[in-house]
PDB file of N, CA, C and O in Angstrom:
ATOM      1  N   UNK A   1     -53.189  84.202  54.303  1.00  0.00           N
ATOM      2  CA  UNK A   1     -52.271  85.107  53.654  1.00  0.00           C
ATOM      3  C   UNK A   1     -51.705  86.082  54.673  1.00  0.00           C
ATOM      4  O   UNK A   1     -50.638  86.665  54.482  1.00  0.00           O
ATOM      5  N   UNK A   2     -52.326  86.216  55.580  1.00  0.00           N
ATOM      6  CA  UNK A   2     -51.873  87.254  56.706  1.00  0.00           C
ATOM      7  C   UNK A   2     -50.422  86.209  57.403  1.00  0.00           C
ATOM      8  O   UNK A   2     -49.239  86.541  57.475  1.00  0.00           O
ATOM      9  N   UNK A   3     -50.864  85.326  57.695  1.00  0.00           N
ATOM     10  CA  UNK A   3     -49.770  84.843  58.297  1.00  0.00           C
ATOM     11  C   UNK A   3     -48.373  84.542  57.422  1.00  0.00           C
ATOM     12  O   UNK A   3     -47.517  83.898  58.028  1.00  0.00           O
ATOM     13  N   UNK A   4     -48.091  84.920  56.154  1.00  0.00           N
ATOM     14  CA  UNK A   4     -47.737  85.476  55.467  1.00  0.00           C
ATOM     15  C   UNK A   4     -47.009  86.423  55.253  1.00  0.00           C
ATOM     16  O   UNK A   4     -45.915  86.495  54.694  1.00  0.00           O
ATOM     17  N   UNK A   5     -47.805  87.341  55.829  1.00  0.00           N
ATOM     18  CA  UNK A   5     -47.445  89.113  55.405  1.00  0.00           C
ATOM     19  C   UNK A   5     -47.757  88.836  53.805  1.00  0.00           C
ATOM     20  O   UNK A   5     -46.617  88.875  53.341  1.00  0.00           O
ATOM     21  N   UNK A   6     -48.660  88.574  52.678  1.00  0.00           N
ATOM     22  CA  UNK A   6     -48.982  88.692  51.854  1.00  0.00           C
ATOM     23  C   UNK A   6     -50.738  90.080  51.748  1.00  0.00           C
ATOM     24  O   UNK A   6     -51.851  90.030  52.270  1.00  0.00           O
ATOM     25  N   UNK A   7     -50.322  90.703  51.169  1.00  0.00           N
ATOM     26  CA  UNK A   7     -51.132  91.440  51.066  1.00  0.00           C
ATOM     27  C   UNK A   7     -51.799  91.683  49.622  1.00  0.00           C
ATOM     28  O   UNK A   7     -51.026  92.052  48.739  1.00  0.00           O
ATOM     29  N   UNK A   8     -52.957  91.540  49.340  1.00  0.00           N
ATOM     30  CA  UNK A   8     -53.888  91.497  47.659  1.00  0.00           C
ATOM     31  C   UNK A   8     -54.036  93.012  47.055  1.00  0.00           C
ATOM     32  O   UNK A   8     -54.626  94.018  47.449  1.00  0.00           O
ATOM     33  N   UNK A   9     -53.250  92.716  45.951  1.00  0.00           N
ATOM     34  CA  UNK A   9     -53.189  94.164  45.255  1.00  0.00           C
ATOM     35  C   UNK A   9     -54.884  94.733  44.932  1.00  0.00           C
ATOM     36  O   UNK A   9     -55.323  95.880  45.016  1.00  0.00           O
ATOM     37  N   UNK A  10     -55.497  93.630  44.597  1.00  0.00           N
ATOM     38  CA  UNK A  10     -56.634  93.771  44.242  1.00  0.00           C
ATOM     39  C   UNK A  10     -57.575  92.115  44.649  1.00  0.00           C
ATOM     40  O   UNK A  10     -57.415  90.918  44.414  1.00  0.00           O
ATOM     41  N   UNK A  11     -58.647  93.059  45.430  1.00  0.00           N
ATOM     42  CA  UNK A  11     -59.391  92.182  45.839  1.00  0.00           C
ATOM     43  C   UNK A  11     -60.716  92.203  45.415  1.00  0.00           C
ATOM     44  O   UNK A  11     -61.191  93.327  45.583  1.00  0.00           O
ATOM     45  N   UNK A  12     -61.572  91.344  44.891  1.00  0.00           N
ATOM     46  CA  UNK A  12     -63.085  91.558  44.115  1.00  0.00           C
ATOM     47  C   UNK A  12     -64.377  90.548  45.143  1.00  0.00           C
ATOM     48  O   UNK A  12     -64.236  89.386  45.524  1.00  0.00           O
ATOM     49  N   UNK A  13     -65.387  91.319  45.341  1.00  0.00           N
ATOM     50  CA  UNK A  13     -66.339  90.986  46.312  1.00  0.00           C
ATOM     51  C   UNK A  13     -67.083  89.991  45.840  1.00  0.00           C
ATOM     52  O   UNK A  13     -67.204  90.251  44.642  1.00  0.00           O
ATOM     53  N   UNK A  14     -67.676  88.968  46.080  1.00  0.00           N
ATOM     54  CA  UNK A  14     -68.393  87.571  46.040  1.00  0.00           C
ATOM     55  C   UNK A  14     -69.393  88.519  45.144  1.00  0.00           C
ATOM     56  O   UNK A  14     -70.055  87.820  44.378  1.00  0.00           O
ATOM     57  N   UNK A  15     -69.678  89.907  45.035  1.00  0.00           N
ATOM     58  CA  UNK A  15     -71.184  90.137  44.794  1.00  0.00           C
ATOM     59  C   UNK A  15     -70.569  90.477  42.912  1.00  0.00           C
ATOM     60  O   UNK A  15     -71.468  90.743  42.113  1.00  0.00           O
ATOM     61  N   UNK A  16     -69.010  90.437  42.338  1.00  0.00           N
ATOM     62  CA  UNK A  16     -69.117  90.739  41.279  1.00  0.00           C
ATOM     63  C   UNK A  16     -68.965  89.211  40.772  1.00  0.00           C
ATOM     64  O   UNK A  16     -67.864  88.732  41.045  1.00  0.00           O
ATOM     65  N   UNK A  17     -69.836  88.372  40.101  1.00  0.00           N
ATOM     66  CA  UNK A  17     -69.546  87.571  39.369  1.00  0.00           C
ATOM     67  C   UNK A  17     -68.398  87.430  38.442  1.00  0.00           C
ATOM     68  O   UNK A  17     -68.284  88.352  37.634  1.00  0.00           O
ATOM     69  N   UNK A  18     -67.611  86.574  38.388  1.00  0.00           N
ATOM     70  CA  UNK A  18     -66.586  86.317  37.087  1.00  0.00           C
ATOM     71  C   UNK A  18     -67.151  84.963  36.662  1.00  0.00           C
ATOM     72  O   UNK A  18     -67.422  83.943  37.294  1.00  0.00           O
ATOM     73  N   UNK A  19     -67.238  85.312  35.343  1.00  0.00           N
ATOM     74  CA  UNK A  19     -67.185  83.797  34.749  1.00  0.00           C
ATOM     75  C   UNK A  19     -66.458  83.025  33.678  1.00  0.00           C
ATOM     76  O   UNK A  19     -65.333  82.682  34.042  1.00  0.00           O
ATOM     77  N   UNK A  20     -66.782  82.665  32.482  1.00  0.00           N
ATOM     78  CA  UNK A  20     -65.707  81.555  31.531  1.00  0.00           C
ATOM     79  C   UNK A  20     -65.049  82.414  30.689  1.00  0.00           C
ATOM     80  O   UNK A  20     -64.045  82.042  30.080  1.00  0.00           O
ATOM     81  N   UNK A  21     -65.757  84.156  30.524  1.00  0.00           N
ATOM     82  CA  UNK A  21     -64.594  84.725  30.139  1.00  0.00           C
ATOM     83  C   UNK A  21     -63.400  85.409  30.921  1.00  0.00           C
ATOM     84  O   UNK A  21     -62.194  85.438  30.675  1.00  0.00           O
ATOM     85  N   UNK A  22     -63.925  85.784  31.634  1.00  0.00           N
ATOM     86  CA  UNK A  22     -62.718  85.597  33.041  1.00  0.00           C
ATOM     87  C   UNK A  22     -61.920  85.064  33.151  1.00  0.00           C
ATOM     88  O   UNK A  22     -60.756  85.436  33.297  1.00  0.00           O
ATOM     89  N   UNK A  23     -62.540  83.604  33.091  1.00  0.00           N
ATOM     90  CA  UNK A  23     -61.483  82.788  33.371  1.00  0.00           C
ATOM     91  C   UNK A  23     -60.087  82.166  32.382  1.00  0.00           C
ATOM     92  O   UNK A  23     -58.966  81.662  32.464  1.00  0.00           O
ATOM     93  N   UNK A  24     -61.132  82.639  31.439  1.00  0.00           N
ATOM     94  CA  UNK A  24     -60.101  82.430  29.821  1.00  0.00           C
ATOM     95  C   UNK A  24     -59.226  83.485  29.837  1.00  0.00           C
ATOM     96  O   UNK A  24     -58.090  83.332  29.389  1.00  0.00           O
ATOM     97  N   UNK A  25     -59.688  84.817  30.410  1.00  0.00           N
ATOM     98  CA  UNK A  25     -58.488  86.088  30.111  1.00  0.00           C
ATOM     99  C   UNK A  25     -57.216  85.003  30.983  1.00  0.00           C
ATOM    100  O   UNK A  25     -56.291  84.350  30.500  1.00  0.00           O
ATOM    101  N   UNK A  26     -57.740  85.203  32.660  1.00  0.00           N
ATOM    102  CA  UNK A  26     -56.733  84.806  33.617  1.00  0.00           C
ATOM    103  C   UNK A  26     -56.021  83.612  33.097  1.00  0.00           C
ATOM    104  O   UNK A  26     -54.819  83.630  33.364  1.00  0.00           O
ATOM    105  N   UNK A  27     -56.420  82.606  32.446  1.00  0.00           N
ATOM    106  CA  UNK A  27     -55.319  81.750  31.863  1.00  0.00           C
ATOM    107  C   UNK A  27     -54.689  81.823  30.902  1.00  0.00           C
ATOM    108  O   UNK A  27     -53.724  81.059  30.879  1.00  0.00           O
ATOM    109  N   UNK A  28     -54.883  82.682  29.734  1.00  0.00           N
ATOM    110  CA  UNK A  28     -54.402  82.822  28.703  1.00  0.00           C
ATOM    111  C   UNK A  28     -53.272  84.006  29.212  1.00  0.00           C
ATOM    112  O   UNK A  28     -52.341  84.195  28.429  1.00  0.00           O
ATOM    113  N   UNK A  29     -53.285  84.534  30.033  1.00  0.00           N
ATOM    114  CA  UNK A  29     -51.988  85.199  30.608  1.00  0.00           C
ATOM    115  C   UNK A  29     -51.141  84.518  31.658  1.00  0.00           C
ATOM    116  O   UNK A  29     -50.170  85.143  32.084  1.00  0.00           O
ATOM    117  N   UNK A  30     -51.363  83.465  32.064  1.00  0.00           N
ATOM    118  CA  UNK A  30     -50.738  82.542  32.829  1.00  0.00           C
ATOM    119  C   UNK A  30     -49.816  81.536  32.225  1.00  0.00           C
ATOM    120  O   UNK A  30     -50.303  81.028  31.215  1.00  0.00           O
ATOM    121  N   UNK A  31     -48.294  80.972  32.632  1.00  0.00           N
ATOM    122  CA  UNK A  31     -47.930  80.330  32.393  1.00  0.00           C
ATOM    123  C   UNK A  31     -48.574  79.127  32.868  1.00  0.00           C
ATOM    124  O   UNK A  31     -48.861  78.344  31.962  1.00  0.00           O
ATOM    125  N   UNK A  32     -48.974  78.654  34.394  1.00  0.00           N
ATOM    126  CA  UNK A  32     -49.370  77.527  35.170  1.00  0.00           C
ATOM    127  C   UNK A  32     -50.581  77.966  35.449  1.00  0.00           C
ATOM    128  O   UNK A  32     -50.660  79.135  35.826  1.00  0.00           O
ATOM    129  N   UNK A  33     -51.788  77.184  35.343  1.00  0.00           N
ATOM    130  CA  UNK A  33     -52.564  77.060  36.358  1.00  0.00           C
ATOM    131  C   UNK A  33     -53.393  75.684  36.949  1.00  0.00           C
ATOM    132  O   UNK A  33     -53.796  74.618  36.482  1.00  0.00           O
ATOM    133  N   UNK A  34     -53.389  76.576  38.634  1.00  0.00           N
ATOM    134  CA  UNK A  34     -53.493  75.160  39.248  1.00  0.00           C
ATOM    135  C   UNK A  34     -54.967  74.986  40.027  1.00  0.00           C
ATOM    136  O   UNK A  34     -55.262  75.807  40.897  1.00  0.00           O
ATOM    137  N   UNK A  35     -55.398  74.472  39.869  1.00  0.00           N
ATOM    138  CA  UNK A  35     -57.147  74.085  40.502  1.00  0.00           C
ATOM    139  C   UNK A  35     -57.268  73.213  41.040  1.00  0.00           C
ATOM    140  O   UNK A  35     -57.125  72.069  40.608  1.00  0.00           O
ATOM    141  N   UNK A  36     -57.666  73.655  42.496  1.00  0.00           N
ATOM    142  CA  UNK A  36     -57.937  72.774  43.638  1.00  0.00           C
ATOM    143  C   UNK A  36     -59.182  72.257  44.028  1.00  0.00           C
ATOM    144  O   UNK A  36     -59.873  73.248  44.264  1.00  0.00           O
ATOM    145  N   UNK A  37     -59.952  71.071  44.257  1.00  0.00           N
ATOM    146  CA  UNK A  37     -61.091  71.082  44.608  1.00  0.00           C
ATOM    147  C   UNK A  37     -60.899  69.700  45.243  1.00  0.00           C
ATOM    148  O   UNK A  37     -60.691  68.618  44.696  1.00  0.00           O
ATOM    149  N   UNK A  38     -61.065  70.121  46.978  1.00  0.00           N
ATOM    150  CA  UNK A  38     -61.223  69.260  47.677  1.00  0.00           C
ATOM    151  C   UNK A  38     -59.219  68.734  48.644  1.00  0.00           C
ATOM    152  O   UNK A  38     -58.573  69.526  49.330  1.00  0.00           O
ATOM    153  N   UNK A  39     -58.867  67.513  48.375  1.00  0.00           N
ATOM    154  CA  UNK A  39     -57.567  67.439  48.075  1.00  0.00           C
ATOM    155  C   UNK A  39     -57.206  67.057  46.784  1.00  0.00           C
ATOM    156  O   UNK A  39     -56.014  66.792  46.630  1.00  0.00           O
ATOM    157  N   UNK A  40     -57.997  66.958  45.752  1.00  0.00           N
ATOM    158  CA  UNK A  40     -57.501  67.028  44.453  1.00  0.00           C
ATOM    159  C   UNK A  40     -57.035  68.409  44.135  1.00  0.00           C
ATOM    160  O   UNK A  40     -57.496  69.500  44.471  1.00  0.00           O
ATOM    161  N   UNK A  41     -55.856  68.041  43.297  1.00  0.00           N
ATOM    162  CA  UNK A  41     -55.315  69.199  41.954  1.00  0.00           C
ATOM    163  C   UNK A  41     -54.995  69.266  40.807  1.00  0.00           C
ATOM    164  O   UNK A  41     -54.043  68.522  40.574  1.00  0.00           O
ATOM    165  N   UNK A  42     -55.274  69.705  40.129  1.00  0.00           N
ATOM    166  CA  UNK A  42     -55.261  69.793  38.220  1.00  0.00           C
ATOM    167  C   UNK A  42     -54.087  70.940  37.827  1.00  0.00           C
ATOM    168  O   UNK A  42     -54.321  72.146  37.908  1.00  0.00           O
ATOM    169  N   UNK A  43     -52.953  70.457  37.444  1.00  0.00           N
ATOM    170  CA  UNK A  43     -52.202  71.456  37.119  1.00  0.00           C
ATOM    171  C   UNK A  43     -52.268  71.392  35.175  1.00  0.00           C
ATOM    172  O   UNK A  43     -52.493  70.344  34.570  1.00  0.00           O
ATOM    173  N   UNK A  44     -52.060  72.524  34.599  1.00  0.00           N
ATOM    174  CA  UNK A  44     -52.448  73.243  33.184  1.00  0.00           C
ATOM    175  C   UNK A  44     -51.515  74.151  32.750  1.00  0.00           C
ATOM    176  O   UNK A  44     -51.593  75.291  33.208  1.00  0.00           O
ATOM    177  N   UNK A  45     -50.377  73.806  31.716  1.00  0.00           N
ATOM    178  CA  UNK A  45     -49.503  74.509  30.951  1.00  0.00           C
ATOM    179  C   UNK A  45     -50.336  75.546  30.018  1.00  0.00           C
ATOM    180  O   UNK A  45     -49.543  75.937  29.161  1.00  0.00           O
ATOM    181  N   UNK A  46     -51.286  76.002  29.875  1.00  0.00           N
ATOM    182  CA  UNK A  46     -52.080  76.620  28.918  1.00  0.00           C
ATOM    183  C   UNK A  46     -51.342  77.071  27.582  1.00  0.00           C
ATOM    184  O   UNK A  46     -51.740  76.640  26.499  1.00  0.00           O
ATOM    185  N   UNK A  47     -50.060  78.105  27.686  1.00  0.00           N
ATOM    186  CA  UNK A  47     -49.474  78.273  27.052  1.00  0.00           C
ATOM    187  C   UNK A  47     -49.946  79.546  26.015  1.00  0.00           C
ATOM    188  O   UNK A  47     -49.244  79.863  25.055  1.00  0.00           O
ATOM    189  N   UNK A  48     -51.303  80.270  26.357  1.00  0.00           N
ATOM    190  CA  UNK A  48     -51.428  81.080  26.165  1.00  0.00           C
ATOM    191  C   UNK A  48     -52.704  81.087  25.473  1.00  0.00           C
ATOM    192  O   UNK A  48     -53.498  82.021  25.363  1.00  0.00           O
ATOM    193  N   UNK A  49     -52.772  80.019  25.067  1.00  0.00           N
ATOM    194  CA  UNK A  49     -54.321  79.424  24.497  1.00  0.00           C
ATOM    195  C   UNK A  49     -54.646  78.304  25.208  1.00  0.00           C
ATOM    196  O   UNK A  49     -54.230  77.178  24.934  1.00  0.00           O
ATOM    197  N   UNK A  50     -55.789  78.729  26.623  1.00  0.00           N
ATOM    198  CA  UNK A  50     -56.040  77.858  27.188  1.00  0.00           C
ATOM    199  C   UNK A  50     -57.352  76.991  27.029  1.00  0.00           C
ATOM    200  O   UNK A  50     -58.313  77.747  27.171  1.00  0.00           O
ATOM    201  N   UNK A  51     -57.784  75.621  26.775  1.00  0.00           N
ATOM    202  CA  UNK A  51     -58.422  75.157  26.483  1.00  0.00           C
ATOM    203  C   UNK A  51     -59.764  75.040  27.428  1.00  0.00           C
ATOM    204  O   UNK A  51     -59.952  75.583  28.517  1.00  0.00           O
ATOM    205  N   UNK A  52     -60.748  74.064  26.601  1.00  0.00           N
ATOM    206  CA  UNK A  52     -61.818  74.302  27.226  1.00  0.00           C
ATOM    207  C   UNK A  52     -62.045  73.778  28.519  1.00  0.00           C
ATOM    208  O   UNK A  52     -62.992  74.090  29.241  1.00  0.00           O
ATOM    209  N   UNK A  53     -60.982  72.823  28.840  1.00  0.00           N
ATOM    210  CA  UNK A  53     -61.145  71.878  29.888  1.00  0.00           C
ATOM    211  C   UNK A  53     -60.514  72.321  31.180  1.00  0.00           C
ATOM    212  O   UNK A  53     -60.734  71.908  32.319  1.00  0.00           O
ATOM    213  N   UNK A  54     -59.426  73.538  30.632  1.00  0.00           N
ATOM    214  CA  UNK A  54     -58.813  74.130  32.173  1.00  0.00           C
ATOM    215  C   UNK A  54     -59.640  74.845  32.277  1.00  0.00           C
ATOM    216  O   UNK A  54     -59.692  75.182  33.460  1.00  0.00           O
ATOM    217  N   UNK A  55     -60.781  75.577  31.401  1.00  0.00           N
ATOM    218  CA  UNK A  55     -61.935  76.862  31.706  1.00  0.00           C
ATOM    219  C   UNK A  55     -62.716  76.673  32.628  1.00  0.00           C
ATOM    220  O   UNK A  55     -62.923  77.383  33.612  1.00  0.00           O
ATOM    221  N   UNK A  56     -63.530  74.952  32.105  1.00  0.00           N
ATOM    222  CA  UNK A  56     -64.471  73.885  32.995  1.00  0.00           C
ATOM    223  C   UNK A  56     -63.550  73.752  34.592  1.00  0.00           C
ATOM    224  O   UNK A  56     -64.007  73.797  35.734  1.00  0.00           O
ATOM    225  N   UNK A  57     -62.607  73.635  34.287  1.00  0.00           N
ATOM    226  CA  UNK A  57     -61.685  73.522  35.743  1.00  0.00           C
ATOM    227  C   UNK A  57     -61.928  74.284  36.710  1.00  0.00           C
ATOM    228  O   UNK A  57     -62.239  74.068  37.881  1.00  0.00           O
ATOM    229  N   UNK A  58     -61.714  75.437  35.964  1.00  0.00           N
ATOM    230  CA  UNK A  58     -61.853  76.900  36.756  1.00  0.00           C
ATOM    231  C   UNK A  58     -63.132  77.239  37.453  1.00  0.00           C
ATOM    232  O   UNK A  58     -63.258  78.092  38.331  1.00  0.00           O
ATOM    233  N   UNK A  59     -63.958  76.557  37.015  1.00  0.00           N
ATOM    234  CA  UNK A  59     -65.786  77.220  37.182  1.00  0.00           C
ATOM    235  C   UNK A  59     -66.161  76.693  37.994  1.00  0.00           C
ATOM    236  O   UNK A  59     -65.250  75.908  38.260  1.00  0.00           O
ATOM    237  N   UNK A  60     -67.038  76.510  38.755  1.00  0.00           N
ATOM    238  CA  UNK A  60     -67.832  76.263  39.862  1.00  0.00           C
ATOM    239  C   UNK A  60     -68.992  75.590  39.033  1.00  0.00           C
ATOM    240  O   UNK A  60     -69.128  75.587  37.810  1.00  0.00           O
ATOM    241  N   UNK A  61     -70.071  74.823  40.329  1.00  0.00           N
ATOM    242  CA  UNK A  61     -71.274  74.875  39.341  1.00  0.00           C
ATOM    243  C   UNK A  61     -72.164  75.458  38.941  1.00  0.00           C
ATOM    244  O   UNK A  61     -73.003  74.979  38.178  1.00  0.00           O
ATOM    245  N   UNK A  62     -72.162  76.751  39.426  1.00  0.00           N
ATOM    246  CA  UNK A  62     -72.189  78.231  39.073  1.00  0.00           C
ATOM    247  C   UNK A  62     -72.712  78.574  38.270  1.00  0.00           C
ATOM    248  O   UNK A  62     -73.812  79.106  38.122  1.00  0.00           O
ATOM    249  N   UNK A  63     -71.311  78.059  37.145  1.00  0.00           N
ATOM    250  CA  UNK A  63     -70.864  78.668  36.334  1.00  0.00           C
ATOM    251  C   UNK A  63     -69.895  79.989  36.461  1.00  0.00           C
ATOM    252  O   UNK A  63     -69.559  80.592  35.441  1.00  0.00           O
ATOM    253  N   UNK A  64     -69.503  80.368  37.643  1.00  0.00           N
ATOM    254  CA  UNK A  64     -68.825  81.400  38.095  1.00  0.00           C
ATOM    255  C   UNK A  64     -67.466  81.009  38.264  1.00  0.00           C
ATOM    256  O   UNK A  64     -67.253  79.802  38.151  1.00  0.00           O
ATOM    257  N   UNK A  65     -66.455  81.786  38.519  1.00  0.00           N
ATOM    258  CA  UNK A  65     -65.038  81.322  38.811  1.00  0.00           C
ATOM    259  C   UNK A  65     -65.091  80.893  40.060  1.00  0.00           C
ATOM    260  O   UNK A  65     -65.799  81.411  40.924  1.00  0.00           O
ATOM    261  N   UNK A  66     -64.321  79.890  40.237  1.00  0.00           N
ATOM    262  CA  UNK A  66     -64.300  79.777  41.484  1.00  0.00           C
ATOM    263  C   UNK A  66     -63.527  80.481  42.468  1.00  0.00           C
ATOM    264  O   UNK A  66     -62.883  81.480  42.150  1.00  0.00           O
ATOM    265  N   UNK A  67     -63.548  79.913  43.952  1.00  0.00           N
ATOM    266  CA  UNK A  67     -62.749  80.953  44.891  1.00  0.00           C
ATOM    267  C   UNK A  67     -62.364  80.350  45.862  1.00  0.00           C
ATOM    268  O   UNK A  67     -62.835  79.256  46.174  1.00  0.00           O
ATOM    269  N   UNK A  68     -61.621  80.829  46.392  1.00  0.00           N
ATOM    270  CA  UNK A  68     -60.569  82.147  46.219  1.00  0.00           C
ATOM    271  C   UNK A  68     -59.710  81.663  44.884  1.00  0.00           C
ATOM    272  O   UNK A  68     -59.399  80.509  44.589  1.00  0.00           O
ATOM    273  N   UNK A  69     -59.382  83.048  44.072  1.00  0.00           N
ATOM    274  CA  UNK A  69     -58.685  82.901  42.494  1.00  0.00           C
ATOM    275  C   UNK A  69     -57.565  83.769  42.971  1.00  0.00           C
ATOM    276  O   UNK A  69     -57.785  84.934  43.300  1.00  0.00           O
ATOM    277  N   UNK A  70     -56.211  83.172  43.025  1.00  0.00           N
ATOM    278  CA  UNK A  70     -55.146  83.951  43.391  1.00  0.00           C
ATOM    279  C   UNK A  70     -53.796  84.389  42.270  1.00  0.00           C
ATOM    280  O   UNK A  70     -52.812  83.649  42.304  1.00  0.00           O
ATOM    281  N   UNK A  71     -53.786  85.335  41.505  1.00  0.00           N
ATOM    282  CA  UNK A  71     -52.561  85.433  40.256  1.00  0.00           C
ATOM    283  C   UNK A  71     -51.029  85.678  41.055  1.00  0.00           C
ATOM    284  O   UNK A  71     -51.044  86.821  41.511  1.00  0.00           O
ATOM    285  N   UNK A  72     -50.185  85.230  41.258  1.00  0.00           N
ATOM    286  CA  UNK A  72     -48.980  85.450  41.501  1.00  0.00           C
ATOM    287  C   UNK A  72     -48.419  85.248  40.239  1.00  0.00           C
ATOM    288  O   UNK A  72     -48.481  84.233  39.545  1.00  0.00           O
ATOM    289  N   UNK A  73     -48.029  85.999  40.078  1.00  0.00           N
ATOM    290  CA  UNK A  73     -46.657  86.314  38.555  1.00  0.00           C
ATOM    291  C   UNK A  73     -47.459  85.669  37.489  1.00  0.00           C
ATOM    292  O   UNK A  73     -48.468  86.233  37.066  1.00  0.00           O
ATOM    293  N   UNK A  74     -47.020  84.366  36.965  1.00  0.00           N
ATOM    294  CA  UNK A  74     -47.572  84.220  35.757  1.00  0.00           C
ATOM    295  C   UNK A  74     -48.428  82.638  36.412  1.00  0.00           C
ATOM    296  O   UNK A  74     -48.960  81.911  35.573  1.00  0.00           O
ATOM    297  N   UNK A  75     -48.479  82.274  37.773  1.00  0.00           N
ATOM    298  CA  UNK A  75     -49.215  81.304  37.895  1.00  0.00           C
ATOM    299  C   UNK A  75     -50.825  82.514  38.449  1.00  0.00           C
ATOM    300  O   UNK A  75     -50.913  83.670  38.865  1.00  0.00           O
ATOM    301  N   UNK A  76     -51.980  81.229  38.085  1.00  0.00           N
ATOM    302  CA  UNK A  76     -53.178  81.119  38.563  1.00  0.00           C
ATOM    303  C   UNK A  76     -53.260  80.234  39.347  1.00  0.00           C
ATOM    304  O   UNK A  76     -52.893  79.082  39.113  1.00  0.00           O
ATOM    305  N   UNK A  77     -53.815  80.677  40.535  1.00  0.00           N
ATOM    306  CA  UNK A  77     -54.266  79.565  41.875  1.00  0.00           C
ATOM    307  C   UNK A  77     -55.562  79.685  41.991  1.00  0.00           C
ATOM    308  O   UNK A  77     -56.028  80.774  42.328  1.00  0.00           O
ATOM    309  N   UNK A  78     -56.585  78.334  41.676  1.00  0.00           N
ATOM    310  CA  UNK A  78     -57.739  78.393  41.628  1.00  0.00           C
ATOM    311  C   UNK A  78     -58.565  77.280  42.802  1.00  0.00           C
ATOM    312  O   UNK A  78     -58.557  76.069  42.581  1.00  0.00           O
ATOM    313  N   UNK A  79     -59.100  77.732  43.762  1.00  0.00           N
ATOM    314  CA  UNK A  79     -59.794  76.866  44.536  1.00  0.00           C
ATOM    315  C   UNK A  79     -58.591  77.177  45.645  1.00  0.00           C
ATOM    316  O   UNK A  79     -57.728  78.022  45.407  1.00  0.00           O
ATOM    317  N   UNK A  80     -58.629  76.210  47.199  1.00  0.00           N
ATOM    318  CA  UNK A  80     -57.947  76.465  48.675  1.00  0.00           C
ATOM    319  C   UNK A  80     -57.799  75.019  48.651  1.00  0.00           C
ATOM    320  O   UNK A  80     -58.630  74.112  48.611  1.00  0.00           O
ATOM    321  N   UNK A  81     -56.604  75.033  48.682  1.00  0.00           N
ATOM    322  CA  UNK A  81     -55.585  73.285  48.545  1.00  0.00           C
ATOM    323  C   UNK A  81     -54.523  74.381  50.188  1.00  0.00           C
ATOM    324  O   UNK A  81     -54.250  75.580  50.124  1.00  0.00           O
ATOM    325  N   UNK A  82     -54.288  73.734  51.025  1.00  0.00           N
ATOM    326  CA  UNK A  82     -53.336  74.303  51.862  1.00  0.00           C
ATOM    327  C   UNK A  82     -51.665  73.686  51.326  1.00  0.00           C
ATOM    328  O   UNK A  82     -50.611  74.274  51.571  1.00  0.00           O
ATOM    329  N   UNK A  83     -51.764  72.668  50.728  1.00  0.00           N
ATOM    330  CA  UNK A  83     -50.652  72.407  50.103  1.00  0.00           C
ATOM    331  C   UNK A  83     -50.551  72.861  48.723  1.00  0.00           C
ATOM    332  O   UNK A  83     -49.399  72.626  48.356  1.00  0.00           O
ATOM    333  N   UNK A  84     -51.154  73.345  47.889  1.00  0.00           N
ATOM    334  CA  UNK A  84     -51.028  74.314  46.228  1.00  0.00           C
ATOM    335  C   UNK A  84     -50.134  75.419  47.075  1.00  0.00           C
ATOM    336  O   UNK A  84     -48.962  75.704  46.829  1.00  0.00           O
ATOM    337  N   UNK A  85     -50.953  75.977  48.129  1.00  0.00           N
ATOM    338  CA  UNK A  85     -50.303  77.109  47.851  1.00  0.00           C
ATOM    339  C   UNK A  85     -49.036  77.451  48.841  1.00  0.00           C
ATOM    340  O   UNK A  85     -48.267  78.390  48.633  1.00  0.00           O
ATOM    341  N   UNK A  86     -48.928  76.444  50.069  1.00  0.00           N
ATOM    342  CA  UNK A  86     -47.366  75.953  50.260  1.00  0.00           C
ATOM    343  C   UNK A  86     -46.520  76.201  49.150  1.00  0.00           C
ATOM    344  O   UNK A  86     -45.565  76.950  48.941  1.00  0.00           O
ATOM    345  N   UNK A  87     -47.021  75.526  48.632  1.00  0.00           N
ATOM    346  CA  UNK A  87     -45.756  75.177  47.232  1.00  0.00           C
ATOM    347  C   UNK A  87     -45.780  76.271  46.329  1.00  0.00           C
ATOM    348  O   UNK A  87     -44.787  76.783  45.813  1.00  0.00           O
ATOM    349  N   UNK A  88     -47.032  76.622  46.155  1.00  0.00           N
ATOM    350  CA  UNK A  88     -47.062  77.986  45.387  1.00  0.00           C
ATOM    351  C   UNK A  88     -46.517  79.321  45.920  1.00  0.00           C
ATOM    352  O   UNK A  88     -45.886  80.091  45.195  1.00  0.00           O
ATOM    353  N   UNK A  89     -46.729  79.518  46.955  1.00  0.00           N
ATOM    354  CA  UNK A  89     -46.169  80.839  47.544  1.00  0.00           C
ATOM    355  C   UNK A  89     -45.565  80.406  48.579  1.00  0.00           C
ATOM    356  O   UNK A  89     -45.725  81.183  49.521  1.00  0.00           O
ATOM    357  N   UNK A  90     -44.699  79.166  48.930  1.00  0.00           N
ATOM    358  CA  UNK A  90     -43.426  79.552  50.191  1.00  0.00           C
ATOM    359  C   UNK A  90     -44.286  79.496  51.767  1.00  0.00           C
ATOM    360  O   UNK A  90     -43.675  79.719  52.812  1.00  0.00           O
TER     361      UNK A  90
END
């Protein structure tokens, strides 16, 4: 993100857990969200009621959100794809 010039309005430390309600707020205010794991990606219209399967998406085996969780406007960027977020942020 530095190389960028993107700077995080708000940044949260590995030591605060988020989990499936978390992750339900962050999608149910999202138009898109997109979850990366590995070079796979799962993209999710939620639409404001997001289901159980983009939640499971979101989580780790945890049970925690996964990371890095990035909100730009009305997308969610979930997991480090170097191409999500090409495309996602330019």
């Amino acid at each position: 993100m530095d190389a960028r010039g993107i700077t995080p309005k708000e940044s949260v430390p590995a030591s605060r857990k988020l989990g499936a309600e978390d992750a339900r707020s962050l999608a149910a205010a999202a138009t898109t969200v997109i979850v990366a794991k590995g070079k796979q990606s799962q993209t999710f219209k939620p639409a404001g009621k997001p289901t159980d399967e983009v939640i499971q998406a979101m989580l780790g085996p945890t049970g925690n959100l996964r990371a890095p969780t990035i909100v730009t406007g009305k997308t969610v960027l979930v997991g480090f794809s170097e191409e999500v977020y090409q495309a996602a942020l330019g």
